[in-house]
VEXDREN-2710 file (C-alpha; in Angstrom, 1 decimal):
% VEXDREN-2710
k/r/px/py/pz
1/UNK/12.4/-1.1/22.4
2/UNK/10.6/-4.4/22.0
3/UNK/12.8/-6.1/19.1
4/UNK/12.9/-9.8/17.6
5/UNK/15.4/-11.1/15.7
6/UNK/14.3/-12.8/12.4
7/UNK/14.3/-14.4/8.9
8/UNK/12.8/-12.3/6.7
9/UNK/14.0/-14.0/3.0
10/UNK/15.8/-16.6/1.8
11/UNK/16.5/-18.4/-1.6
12/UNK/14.8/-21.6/-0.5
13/UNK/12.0/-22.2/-2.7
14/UNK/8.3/-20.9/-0.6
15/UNK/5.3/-22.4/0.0
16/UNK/4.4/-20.5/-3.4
17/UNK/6.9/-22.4/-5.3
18/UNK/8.7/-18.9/-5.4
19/UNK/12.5/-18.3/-5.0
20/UNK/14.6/-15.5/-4.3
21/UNK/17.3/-14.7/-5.6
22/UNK/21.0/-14.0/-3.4
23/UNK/20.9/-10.8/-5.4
24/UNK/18.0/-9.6/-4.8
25/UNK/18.2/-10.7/-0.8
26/UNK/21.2/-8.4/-1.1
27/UNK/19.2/-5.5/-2.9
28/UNK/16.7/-6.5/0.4
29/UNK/19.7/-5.9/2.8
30/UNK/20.4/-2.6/1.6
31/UNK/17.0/-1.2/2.1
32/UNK/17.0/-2.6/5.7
33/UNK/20.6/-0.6/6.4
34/UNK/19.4/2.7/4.2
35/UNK/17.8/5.5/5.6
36/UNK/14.4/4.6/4.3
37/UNK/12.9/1.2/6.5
38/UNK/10.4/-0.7/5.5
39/UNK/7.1/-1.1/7.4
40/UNK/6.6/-3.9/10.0
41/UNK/3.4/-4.8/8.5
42/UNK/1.1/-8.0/9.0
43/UNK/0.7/-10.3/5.9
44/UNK/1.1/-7.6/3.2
45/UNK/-2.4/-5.7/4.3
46/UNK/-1.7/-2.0/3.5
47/UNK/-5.0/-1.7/5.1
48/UNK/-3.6/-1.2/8.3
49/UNK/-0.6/1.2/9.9
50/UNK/2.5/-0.1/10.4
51/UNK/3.8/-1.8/13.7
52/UNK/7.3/-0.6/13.6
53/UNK/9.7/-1.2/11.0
54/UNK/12.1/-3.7/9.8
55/UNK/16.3/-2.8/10.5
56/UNK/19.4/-4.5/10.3
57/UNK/19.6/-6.8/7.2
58/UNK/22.4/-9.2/6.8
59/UNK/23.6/-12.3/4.8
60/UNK/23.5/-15.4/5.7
61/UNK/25.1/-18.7/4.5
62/UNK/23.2/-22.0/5.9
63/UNK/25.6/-25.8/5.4
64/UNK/23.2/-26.4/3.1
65/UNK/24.0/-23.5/0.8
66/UNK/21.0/-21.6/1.4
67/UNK/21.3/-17.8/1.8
68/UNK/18.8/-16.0/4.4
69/UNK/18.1/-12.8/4.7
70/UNK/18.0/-12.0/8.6
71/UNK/17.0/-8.7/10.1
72/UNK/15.1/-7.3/13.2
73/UNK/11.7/-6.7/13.8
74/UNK/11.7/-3.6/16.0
75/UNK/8.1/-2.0/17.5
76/UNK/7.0/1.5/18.4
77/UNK/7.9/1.9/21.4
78/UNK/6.3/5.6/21.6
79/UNK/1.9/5.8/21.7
80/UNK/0.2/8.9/22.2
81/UNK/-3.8/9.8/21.7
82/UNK/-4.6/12.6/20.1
83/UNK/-7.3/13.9/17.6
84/UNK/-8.1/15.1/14.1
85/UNK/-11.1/16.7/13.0
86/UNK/-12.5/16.0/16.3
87/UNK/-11.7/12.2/15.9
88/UNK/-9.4/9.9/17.8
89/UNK/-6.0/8.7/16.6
90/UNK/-3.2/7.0/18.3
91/UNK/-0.1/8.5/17.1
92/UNK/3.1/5.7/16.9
93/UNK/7.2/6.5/16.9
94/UNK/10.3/5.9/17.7
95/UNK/11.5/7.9/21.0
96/UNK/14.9/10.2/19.5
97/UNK/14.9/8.4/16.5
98/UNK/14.2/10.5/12.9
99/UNK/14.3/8.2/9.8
100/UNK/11.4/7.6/6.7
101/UNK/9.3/4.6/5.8
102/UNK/10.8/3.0/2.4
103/UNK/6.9/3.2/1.2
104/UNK/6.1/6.9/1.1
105/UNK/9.6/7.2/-1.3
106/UNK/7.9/8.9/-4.4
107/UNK/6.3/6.4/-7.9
108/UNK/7.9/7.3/-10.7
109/UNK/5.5/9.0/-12.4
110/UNK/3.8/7.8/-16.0
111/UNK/2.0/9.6/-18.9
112/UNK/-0.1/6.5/-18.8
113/UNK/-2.2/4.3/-16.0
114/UNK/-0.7/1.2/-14.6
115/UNK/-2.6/-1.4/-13.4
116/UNK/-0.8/-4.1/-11.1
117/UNK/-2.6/-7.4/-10.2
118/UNK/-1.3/-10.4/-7.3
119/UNK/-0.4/-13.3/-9.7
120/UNK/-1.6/-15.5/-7.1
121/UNK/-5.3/-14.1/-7.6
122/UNK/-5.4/-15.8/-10.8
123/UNK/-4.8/-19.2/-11.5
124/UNK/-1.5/-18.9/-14.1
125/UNK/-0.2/-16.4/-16.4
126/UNK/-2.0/-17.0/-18.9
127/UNK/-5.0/-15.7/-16.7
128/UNK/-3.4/-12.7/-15.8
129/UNK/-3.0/-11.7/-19.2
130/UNK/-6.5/-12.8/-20.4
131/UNK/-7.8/-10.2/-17.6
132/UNK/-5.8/-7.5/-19.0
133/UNK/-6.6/-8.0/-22.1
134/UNK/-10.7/-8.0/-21.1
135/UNK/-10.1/-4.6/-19.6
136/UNK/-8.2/-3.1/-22.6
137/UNK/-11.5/-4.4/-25.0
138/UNK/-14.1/-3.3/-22.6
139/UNK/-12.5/0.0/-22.2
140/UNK/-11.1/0.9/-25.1
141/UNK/-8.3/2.6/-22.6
142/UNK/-4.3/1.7/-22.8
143/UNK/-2.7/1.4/-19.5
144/UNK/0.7/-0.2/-18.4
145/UNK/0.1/-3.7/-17.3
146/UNK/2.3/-5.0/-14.0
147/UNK/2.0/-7.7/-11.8
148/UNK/3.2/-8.2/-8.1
149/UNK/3.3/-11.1/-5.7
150/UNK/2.6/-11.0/-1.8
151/UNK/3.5/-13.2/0.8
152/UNK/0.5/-14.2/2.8
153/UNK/-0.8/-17.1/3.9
154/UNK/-4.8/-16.0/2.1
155/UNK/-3.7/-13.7/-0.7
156/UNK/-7.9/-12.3/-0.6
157/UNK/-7.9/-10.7/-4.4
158/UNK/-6.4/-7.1/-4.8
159/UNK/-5.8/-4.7/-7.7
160/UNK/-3.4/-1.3/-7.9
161/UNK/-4.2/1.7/-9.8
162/UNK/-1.5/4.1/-10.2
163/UNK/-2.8/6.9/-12.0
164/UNK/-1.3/9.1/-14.3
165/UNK/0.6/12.6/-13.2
166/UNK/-2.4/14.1/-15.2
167/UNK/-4.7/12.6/-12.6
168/UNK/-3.5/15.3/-10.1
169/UNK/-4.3/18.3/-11.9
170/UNK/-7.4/16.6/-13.1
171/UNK/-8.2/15.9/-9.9
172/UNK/-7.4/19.1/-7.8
173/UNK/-6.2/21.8/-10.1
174/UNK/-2.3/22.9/-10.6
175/UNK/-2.6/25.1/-7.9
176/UNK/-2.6/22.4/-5.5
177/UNK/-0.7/20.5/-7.3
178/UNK/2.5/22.4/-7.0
179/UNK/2.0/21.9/-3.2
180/UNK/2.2/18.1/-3.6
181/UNK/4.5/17.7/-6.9
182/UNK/8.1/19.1/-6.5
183/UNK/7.6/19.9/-10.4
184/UNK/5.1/20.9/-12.4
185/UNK/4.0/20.9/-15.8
186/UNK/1.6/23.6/-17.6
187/UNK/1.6/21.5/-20.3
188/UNK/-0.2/19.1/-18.8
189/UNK/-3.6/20.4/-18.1
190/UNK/-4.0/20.4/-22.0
191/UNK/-3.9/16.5/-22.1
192/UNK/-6.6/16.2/-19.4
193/UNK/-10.1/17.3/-20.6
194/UNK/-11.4/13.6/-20.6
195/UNK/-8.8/12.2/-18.4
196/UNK/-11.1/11.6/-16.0
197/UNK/-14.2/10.0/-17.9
198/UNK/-11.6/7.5/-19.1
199/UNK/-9.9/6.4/-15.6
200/UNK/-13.8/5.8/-14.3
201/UNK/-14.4/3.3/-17.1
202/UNK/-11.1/1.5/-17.1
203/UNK/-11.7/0.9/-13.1
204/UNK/-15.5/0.2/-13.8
205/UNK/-14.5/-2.6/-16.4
206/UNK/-11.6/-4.0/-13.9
207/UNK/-13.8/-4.2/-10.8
208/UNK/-16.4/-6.5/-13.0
209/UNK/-13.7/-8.7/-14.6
210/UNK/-11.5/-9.3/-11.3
211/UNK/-14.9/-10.5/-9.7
212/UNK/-14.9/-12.6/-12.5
213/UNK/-11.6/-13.9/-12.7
214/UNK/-9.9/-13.5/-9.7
215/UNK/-9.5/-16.2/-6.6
216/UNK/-9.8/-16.9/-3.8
217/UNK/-13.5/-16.8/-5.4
218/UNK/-15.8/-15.0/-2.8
219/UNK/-13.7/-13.2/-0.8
220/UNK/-13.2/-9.2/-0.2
221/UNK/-11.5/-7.4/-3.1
222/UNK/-9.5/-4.5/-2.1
223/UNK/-9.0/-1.7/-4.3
224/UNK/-6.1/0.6/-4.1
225/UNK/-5.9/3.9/-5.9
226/UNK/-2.1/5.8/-5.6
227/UNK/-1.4/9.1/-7.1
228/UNK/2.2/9.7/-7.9
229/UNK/3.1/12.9/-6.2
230/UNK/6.1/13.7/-3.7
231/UNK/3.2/13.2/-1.0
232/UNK/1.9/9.5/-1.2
233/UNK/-1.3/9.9/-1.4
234/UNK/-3.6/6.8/-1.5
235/UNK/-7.1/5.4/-1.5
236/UNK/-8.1/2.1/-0.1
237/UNK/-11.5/0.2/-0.8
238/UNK/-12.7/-3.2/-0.1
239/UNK/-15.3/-5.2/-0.6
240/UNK/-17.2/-2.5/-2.6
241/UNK/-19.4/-2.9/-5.8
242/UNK/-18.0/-1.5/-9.4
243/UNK/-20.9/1.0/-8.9
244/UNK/-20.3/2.5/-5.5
245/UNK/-16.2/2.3/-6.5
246/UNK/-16.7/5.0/-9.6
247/UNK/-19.1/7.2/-6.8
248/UNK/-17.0/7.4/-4.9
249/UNK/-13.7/8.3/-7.4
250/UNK/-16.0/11.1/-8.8
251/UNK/-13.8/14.1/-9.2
252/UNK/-16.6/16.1/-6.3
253/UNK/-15.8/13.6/-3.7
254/UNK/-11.7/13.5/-4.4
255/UNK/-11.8/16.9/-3.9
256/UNK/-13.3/17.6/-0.5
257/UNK/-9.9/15.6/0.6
258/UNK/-7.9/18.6/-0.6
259/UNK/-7.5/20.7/2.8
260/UNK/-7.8/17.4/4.3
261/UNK/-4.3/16.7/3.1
262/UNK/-2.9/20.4/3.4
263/UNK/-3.2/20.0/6.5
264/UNK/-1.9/17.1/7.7
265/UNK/1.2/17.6/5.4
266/UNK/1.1/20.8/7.6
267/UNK/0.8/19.7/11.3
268/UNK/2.6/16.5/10.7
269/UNK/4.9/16.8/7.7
270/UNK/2.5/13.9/6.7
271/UNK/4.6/11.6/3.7
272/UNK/2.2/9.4/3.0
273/UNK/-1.6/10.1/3.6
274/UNK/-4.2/6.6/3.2
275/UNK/-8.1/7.5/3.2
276/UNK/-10.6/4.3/3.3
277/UNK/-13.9/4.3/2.3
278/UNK/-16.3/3.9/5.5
279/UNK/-19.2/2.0/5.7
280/UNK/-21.1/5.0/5.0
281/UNK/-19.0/5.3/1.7
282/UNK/-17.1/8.3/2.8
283/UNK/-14.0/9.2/2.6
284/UNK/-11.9/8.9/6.1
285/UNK/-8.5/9.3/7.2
286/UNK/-7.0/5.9/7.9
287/UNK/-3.6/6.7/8.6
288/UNK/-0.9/8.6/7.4
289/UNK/3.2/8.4/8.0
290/UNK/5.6/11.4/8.8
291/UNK/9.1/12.7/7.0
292/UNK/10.1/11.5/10.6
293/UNK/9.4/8.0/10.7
294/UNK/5.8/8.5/13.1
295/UNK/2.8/6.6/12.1
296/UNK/-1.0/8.3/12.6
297/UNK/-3.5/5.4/12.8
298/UNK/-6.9/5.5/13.2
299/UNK/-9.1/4.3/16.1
300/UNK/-10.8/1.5/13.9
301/UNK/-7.0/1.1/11.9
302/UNK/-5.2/0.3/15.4
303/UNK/-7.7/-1.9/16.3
304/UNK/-7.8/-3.8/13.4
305/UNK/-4.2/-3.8/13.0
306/UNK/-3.7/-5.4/16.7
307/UNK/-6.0/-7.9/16.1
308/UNK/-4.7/-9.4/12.8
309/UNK/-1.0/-9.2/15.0
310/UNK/-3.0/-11.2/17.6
311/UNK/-4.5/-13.8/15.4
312/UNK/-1.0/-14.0/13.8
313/UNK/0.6/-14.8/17.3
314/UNK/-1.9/-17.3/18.3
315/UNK/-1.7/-19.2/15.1
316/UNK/2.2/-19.2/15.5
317/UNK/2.0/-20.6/19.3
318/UNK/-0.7/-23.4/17.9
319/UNK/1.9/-24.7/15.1
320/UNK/5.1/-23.2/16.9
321/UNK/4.9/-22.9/20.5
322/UNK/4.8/-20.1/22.7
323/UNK/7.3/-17.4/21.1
324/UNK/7.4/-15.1/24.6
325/UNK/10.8/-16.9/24.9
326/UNK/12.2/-15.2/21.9
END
């Protein structure tokens, strides 16, 4: 197994003027050592599938009283082709290893929307909250308001819908729901009659006001749509209009995705499930991950992925030096 040793944290203060805390390095640790890994991913893109995953966390004490948080960057070492719906995918593991990806553990689920936003697309706060407050006039529409922040050396503008439990059994029905949630509510399907109408505004209003506000000004926005079920199941789209974004949400395109995802949860016990909207503006599989720690990429998501991991190595041996000694 190819494997580097390497710094993942510390509390130095970043290049964001960000600092972490030794608690929450140690919270870090723990997720390393658990059962669940996190990805081995490149510059926060959940566009693409995994490398590998990240393993082995420890602490750390520098002279200088800094704490790092080290681990190991560890690669498939496992590739095999094979095909879905009579399209290539590369299929990625671990040989004799059975663990889960810390990403496909379940969202706690909301009566409500929540709407998360990179603080570093805006230029302070203050923006931040201006923009959720545009969205919340325009639309008329309460929604929980959260905000993350990625580590990446171009932060291109992106925005996180998690939807409301409602949203599946608006979306697909409670009979396929109760394949996908490990409880479910009857109650529910009273509360969604305009469920719908409401969650195509709310995202119509938030595409217009992020191209608005957000920066890095003319740059791809990616939109991510996650539904809360036991199953991880999300959508991905970048650099589309407002317009073609509500098309393609439309309750008659989600649903064509339905025996899409029985079967992959099916023939691959499939834990999270990504589709991305094509140039075509179709819905495609990008990739999905297993209960058993595999990774199913894509054709056009492997090759994507290896040449962001490329351009990443190349810009390291520019500023770095060569890092095959390792």
């Amino acid at each position: 197994m190819k494997k580097f040793k390497t710094i993942i944290s510390s509390t130095n203060v970043d290049s964001q003027n960000e600092q972490m805390s030794l608690e929450a390095l140690q919270k870090m640790a723990k997720v390393l050592n658990g059962n669940r890994k996190p990805r081995l991913g490149i510059q926060h893109d959940m566009s693409v599938p995994p490398l590998g995953r990240m393993n082995q966390g420890t602490i750390e004490k520098r002279d200088d009283g800094i704490y790092l948080l080290v681990g190991f960057q560890e690669f498939f070492n496992k590739k095999e082709e094979i095909y879905i719906d009579n399209k290539k995918y590369f299929l990625e593991y671990f040989e004799n290893e059975n663990f889960s990806f810390a990403e496909c553990e379940k969202i706690d689920s909301t009566e409500k929307l929540v709407i998360s936003v990179d603080i570093h697309n805006f230029e302070n706060l203050e923006e931040v909250n201006v923009f959720f407050e545009s969205i919340e006039k325009a639309s008329n529409v309460e929604f929980h308001k959260e905000r993350h922040s990625r580590k990446a050396a171009i932060n291109d503008p992106q925005i996180i819908y998690q939807l409301a439990e409602s949203s599946i059994y608006a979306y697909w029905g409670f009979k396929f729901a109760k394949s996908i949630l490990k409880k479910t509510s009857e109650k529910l399907v009273e509360k969604i009659s305009d469920e719908l109408v409401k969650l195509y505004e709310t995202i119509k209003v938030s595409s217009f006001e992020l191209i608005k506000k957000s920066i890095p000004k003319n740059r791809p926005i990616t939109h991510i749509i996650e539904f809360p079920s036991d199953i991880k199941i999300t959508l991905i789209m970048t650099d589309k209009s407002p317009e073609v974004i509500v098309n393609s949400i439309n309750k008659s395109q989600i649903i064509k995705l339905q025996s899409k995802i029985k079967n992959l949860i099916t023939l691959f016990k499939a834990e999270k499930i990504q589709f991305i909207l094509n140039e075509n503006e179709e819905w495609e599989l990008n990739y999905c991950l297993t209960k058993d720690g595999k990774s199913i990429g894509s054709e056009k998501a492997i090759k994507k992925r290896d040449s962001l991991y490329q351009n990443l190595i190349d810009n390291n041996n520019a500023i770095y030096g060569s890092i095959s000694s390792r």
